[in-house]
LOSE-366400 format. One record per residue: residue in one letter; x, y, z of N, C-alpha, C, O in turn. Coordinates in steps of 0.02 Angstrom, whole numbers, padded with zeros to 5 digits, always signed. Last residue first. Layout:
LOSE-366400
aXYZXYZXYZXYZ/...
//
This chain:
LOSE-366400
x+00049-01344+04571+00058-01367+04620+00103-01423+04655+00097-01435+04715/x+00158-01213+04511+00130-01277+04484+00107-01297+04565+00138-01274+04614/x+00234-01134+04531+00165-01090+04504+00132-01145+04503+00071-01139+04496/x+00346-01132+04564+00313-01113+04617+00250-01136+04598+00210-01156+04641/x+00425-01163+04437+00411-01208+04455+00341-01189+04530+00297-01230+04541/x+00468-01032+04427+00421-01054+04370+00407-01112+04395+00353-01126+04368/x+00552-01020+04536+00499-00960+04542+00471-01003+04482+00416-01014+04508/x+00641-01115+04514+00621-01120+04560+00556-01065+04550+00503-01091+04566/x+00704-01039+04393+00686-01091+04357+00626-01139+04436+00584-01181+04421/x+00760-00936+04440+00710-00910+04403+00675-00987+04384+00618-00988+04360/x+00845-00967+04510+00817-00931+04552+00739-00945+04501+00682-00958+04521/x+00956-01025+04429+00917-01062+04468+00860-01028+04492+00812-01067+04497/x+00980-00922+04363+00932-00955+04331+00908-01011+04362+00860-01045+04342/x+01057-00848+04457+01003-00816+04421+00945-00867+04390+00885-00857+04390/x+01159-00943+04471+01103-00943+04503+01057-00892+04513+01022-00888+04563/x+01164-01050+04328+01185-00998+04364+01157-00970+04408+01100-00964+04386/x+01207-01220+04290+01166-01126+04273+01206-01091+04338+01253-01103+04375/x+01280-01324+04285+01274-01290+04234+01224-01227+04225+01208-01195+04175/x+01356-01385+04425+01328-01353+04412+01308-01316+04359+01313-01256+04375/x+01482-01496+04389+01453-01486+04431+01380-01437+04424+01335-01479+04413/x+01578-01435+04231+01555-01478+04291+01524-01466+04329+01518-01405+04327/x+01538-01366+04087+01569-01341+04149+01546-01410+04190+01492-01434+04175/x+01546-01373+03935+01568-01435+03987+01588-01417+04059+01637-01441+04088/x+01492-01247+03861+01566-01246+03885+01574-01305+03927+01618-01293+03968/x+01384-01303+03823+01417-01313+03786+01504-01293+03799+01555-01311+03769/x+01324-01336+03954+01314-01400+03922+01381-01396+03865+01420-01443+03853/x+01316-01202+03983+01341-01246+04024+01369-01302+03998+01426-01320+04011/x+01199-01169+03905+01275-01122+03887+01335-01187+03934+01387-01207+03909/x+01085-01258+03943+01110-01238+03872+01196-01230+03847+01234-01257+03807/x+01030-01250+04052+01077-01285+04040+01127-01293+03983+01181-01321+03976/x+00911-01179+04028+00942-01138+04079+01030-01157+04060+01077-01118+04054/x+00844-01213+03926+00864-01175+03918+00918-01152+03975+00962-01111+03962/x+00816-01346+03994+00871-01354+03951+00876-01303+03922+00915-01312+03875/x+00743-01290+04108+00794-01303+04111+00847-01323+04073+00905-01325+04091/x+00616-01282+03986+00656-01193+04061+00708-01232+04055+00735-01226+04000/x+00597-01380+03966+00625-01367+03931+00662-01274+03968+00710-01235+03967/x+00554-01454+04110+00598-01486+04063+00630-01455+04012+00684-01479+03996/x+00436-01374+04130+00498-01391+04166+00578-01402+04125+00630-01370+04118/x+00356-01399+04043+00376-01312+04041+00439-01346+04080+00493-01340+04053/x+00317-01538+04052+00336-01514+03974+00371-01437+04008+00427-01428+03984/x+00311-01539+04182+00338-01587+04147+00371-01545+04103+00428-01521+04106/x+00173-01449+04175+00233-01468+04227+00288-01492+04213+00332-01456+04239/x+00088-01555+04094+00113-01483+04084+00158-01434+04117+00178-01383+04089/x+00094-01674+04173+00123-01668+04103+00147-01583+04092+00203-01559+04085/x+00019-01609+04295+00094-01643+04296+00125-01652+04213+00182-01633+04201/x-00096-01570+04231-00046-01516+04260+00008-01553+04267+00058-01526+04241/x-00171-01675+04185-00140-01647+04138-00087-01588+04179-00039-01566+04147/x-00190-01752+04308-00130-01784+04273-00088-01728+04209-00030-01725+04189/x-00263-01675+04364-00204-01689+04385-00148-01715+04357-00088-01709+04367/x-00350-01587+04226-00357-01644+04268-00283-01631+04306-00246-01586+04287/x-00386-01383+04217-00350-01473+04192-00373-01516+04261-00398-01500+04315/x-00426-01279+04254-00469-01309+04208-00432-01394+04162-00444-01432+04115/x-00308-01226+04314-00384-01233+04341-00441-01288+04280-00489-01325+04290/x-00237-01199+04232-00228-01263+04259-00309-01287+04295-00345-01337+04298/x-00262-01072+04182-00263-01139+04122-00282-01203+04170-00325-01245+04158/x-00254-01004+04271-00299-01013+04262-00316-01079+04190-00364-01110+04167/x-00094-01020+04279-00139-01041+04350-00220-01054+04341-00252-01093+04376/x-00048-00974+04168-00044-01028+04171-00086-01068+04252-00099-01126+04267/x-00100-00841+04212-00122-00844+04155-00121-00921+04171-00175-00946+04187/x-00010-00799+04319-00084-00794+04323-00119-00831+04259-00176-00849+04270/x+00124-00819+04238+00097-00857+04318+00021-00852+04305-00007-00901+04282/x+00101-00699+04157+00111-00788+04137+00106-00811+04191+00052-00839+04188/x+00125-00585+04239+00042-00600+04192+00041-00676+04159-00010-00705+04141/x+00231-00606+04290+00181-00619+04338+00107-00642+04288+00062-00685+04293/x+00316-00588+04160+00309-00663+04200+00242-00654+04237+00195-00690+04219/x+00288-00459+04144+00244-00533+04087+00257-00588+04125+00217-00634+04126/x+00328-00396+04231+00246-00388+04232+00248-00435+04172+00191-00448+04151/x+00470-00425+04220+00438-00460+04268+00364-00449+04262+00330-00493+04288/x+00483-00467+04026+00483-00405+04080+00447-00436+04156+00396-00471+04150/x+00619-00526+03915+00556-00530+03926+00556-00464+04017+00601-00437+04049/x+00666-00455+03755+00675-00483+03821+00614-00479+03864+00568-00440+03855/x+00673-00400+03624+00681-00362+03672+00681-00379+03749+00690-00339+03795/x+00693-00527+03571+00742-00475+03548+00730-00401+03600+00773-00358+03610/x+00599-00635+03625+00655-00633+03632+00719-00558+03614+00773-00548+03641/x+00465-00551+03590+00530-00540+03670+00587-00582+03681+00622-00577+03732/x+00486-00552+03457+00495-00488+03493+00519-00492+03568+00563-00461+03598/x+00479-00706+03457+00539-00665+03447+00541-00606+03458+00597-00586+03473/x+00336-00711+03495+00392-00748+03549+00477-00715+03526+00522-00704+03566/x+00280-00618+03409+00275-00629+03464+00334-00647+03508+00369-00611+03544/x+00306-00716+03272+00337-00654+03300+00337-00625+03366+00391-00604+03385/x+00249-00832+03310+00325-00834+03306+00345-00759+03307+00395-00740+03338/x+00113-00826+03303+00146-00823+03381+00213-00846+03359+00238-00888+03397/x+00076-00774+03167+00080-00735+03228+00116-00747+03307+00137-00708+03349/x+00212-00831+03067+00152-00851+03098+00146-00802+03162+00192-00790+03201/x+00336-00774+03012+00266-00783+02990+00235-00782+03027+00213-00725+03039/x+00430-00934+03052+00428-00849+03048+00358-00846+03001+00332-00892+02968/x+00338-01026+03138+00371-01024+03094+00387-00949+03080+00348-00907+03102/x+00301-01188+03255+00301-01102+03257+00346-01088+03192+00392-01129+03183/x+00296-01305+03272+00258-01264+03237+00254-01205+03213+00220-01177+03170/x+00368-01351+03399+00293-01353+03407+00264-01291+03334+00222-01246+03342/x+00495-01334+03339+00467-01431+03355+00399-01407+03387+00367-01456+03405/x+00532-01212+03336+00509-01265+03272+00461-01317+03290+00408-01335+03265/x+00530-01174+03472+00458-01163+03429+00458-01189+03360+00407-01192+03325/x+00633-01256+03485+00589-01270+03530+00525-01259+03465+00492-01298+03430/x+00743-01185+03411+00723-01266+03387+00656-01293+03424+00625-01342+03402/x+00740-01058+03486+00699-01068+03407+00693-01139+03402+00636-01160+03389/x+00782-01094+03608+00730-01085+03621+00705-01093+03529+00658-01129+03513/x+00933-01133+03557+00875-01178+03570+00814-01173+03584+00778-01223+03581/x+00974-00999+03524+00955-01059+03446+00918-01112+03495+00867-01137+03470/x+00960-00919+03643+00912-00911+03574+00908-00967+03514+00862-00978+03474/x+01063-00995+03705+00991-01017+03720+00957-00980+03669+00914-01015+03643/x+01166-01009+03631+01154-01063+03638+01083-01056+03642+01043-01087+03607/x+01186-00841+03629+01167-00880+03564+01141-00959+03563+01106-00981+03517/x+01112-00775+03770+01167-00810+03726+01137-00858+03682+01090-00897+03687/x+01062-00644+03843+01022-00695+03794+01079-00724+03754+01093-00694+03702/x+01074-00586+04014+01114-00595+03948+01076-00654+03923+01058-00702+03958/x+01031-00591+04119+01030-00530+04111+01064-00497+04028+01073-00443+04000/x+00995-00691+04189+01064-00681+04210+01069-00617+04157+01125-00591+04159/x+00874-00742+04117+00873-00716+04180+00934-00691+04224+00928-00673+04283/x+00837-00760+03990+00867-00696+04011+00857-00672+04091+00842-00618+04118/x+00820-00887+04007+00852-00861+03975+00879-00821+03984+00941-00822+03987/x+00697-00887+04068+00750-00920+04096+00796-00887+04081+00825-00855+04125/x+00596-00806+03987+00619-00789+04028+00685-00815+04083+00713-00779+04124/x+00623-00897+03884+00645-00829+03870+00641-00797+03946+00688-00761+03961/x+00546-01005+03946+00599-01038+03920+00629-00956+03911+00679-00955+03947/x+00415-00918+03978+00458-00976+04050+00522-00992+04009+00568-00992+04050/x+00344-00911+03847+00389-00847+03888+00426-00879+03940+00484-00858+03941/x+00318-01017+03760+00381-00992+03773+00394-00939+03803+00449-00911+03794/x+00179-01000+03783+00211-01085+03806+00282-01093+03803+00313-01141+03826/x+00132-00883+03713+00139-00904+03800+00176-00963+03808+00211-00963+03859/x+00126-00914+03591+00185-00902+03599+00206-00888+03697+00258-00885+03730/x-00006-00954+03562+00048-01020+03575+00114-01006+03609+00150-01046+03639/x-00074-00856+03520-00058-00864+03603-00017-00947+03621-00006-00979+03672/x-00092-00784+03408-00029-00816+03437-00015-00843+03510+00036-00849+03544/x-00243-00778+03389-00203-00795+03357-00126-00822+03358-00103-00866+03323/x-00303-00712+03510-00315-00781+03505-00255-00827+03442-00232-00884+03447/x-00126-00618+03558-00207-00636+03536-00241-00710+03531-00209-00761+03547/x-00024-00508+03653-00049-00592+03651-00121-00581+03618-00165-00545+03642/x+00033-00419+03695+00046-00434+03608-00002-00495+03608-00013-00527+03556/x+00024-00357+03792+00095-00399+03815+00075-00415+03718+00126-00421+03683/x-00128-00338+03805-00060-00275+03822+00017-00307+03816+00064-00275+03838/x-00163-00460+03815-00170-00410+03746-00127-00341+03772-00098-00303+03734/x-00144-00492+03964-00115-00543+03897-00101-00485+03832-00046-00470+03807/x-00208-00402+04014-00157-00372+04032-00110-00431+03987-00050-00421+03976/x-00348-00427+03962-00325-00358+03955-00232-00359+03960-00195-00327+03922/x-00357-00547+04054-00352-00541+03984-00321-00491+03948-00275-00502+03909/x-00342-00495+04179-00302-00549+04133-00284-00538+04092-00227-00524+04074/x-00482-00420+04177-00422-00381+04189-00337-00426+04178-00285-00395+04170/x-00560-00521+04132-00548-00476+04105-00479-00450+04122-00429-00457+04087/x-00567-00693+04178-00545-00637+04203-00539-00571+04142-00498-00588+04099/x-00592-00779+04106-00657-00734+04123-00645-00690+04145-00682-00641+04146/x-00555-00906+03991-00530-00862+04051-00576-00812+04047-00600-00797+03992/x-00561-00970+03871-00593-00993+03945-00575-00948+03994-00587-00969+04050/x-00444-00941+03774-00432-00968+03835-00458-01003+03868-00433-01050+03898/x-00540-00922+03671-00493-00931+03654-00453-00987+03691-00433-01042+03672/x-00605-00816+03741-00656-00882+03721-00607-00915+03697-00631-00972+03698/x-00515-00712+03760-00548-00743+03824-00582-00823+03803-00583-00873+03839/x-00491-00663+03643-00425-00710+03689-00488-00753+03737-00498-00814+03742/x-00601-00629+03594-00575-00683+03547-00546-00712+03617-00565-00764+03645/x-00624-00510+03703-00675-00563+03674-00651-00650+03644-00672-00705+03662/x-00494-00440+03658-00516-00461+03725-00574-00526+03719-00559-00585+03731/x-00517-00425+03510-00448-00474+03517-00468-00481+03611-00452-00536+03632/x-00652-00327+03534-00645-00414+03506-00584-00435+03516-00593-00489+03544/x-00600-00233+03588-00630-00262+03640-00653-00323+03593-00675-00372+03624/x-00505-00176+03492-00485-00182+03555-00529-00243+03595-00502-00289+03625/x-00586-00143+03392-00531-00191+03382-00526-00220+03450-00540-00279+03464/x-00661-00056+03466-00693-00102+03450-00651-00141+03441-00658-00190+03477/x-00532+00059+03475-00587+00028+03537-00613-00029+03529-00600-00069+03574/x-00530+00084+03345-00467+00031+03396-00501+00028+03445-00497-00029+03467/x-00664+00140+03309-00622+00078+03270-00576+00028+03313-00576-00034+03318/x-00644+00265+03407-00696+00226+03429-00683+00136+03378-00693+00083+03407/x-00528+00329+03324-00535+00310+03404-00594+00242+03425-00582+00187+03452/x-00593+00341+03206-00521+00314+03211-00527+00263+03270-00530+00202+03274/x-00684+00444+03246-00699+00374+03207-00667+00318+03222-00690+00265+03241/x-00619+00536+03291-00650+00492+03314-00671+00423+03307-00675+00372+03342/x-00536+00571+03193-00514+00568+03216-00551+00529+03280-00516+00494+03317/x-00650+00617+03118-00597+00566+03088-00580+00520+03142-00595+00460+03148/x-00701+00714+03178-00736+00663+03173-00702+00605+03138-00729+00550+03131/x-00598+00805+03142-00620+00796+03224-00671+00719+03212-00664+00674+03254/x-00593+00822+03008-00564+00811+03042-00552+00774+03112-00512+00731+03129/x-00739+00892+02995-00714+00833+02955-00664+00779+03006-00679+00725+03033/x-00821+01001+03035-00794+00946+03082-00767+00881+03080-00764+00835+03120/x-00903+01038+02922-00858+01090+02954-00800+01046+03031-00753+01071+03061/x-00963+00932+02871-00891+00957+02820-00854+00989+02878-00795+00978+02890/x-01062+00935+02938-00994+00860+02944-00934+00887+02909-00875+00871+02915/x-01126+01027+02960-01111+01010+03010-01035+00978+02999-00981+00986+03027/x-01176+01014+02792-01119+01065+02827-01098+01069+02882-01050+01107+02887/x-01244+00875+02817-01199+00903+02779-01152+00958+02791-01092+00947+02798/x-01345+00933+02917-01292+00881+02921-01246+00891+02885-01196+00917+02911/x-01418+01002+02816-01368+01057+02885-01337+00999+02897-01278+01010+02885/x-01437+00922+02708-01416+00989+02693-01368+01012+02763-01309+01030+02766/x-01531+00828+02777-01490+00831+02724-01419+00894+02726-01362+00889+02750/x-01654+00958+02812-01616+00906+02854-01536+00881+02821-01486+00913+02839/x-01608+01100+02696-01682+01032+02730-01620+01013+02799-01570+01041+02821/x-01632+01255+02722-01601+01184+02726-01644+01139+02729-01699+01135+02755/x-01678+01386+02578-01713+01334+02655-01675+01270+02661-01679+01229+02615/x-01660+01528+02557-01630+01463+02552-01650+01417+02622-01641+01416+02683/x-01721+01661+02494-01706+01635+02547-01711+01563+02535-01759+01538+02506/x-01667+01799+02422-01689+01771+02409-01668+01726+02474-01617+01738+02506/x-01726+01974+02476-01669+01936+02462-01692+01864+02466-01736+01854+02508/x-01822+02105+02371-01830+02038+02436-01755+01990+02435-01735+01974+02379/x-01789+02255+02326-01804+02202+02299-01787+02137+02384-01748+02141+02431/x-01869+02403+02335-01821+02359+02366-01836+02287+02346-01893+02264+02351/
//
């Protein structure tokens, strides 16, 4: 009888056939555990980005599209949300909210121009206003008095020439929004002291 010949793995070797036989599955992990990490640097970036410590914030900014990279495009959700607060985005207020993010920079291209045009084209949602209340509450925290009244100022001023927009161009008298957008332009003003 002849001896059958015997094959010794090294180390090397059984890994090797471990990984072949679980190619797939370990892809597929890989994958997983990649957008995890993605995940928890654009959290990392926003936060140092911001100053904001709140995690669960933050988390709920990067669930809405927001990174350190476009987060300019927060400084237009109050003007899109005016906007579409009667439940209709008219051409007045989409061409003035774009002349807005011209005159601060914003360009197609640039991460926080797409951003701010995805919700303009899909509109904005009451869990992004509330997550913009919270968000602009913790900015403020970290201003002087004077800088919250400017910044007050600046969001004010342009909410309402979104609100005033359609009004302005049909010459209605007396009242140029609506009181959807009064409602909404009083709720963005709440947030300020």
């Amino acid at each position: 009888m002849t001896e059958q010949p015997h094959h010794t793995y090294n180390e090397s070797d059984y890994q090797n056939l471990l990984d072949s036989m679980f190619v797939e599955e370990n892809e597929a992990l890989w994958e997983r555990l990649r957008e995890q990490i993605a995940e928890e640097n654009l959290i990392d970036e926003l936060s140092k980005a911001t100053a904001i410590s709140d995690k669960v914030l933050i988390q709920k900014l990067v669930d809405m599209g927001v990174t350190s990279r476009n987060m300019a495009a927060l400084t237009m959700y109050p003007m899109i949300s005016v906007a579409y607060a009667d439940g209709v985005l008219n051409i007045e207020e989409r061409d003035l909210i774009m002349k807005m993010a011209h005159e601060w920079n914003m360009k197609p291209g640039d991460p926080g121009f797409e951003v701010m045009n995805h919700w303009l084209t899909q509109g904005p949602t009451a869990e992004g206003l509330e997550v913009w209340k919270k968000y602009i509450t913790a900015v403020m925290s970290q201003m002087s008095p004077e800088q919250i009244a400017d910044l007050k100022q600046s969001i004010m001023s342009r909410a309402t020439a979104v609100a005033t927009a359609v009004g302005d161009v049909l010459g209605r008298f007396g009242n140029r929004t609506t009181k959807s957008e009064d409602a909404r332009l009083k709720e963005i003003e709440a947030v300020f002291p």
